[in-house]
ZAMARGU-4260 file (C-alpha; in steps of 0.2 Angstrom, whole numbers, plus 5000, padded with zeros to 4 digits):
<rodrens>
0) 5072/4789/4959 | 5066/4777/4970 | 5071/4768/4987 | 5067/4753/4995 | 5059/4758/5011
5) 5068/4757/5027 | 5058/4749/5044 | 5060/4751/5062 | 5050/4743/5076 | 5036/4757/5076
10) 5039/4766/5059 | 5041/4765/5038 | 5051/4777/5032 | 5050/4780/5014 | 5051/4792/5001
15) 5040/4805/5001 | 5024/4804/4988 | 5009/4816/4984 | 4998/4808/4998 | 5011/4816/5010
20) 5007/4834/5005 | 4993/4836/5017 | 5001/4832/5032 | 5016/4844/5027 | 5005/4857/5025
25) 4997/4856/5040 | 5013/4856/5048 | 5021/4871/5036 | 5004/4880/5041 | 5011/4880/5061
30) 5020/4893/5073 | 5032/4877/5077 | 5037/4878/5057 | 5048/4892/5060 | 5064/4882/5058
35) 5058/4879/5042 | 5055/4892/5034 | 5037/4894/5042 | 5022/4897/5047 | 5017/4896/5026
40) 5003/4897/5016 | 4996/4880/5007 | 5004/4887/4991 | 5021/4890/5001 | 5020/4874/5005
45) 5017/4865/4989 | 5034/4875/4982 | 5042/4867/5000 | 5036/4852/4996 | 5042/4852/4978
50) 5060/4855/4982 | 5061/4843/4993 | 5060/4831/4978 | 5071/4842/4969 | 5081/4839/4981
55) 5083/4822/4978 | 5084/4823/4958 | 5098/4836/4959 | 5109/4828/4975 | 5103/4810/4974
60) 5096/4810/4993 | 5086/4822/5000 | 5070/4818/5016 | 5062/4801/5018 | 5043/4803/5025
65) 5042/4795/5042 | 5025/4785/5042 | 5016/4777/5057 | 5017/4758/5057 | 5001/4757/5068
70) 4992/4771/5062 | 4996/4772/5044 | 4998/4792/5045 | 5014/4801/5041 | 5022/4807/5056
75) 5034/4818/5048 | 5050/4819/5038 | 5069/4815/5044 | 5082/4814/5031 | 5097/4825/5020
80) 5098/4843/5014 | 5111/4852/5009 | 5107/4868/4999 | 5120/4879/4988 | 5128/4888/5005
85) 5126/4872/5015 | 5144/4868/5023 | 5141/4850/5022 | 5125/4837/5022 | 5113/4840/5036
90) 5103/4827/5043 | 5089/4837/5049 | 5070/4831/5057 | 5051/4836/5058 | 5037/4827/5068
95) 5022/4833/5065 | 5008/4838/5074 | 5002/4824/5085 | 5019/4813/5084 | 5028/4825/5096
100) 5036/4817/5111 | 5034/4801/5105 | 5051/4796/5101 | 5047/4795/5081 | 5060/4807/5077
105) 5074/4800/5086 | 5067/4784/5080 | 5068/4789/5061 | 5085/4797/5064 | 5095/4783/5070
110) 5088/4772/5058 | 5092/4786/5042 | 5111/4790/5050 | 5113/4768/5049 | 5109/4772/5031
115) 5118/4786/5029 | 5136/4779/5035 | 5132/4760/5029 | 5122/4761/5015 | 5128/4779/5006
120) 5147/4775/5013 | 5146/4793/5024 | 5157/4795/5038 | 5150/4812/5045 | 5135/4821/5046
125) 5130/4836/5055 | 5111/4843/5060 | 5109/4863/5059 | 5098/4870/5072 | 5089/4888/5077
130) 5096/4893/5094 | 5081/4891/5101 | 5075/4875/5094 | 5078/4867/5112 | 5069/4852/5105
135) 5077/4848/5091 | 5096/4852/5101 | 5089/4838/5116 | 5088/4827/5101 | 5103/4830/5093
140) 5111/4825/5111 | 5100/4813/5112 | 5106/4804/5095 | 5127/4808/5103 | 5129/4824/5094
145) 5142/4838/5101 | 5138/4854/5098 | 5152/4861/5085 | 5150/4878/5082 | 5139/4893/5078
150) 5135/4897/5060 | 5126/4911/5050 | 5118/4901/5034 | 5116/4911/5017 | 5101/4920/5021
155) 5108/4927/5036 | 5101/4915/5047 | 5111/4912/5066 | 5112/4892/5068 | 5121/4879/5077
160) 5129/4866/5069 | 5130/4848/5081 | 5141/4834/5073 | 5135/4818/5073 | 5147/4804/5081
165) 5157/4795/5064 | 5151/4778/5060 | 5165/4766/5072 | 5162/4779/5086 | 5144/4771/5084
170) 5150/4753/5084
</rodrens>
């Protein structure tokens, strides 16, 4: 499965391939992973990394790697997930270390919800953030999303689910 790579001003975003594991481990490795699933080993990572394109073969979409238009590296990932347990498909973010602050994320985001709504014929989307993930909730305002309600995920996990605006509320 295969996508023809989306471009903004400042980034490529792709799907992901094997050169893109090193810079996910890295990141997997951090405190700032938590949300995650991490801090993780290498080998933790390889398996996060894996199901992340299973994701894709079993549900058709799954997170595009985000790549540096200047500087070639990959900046992190931004894209869809939605596990068994999920209540609907999330749209969900990563910079990696270095990228932070840069706008990247928001960047990728707004670029990956166009693609979402136009391309995939979505009209909703919803991000699923830790409570204390103040970053990623900044962004989620950032990109028009309402916070919606609080959520416990299948492993027990306390969340917050922020709705994305539908598609003509974007218009």
């Amino acid at each position: 499965m295969t996508f023809a790579p989306f471009e903004t001003d400042n980034l490529i975003i792709r799907m992901p391939v094997m050169a893109d594991f090193d810079a996910m481990a890295e990141f997997l490795a951090e405190e700032r992973s938590s949300g995650v699933g991490g801090p993780m080993n290498r080998a933790a990572a390889w398996r996060t990394f894996a199901t992340d394109f299973g994701h894709w073969h079993i549900r058709g979409y799954g997170m595009f790697a985000v790549e540096e238009k200047v500087s070639g590296k990959t900046a992190g990932m931004v894209g869809f997930w939605n596990p068994e347990g999920w209540p609907e498909v999330e749209m969900g973010w990563t910079a990696y270390t270095g990228f932070e602050g840069k706008s990247i994320a928001f960047e990728a985001a707004k670029r990956v919800r166009q693609h979402a709504y136009d391309d995939l014929g979505w009209n909703t989307l919803v991000s699923i953030i830790l409570p204390d993930n103040t970053r990623s909730i900044t962004l989620a305002e950032r990109l028009g999303a309402k916070f919606e309600k609080n959520w416990t995920s299948p492993g027990g996990t306390d969340a917050l689910i922020y709705r994305h605006p539908a598609p003509e509320a974007l218009q």
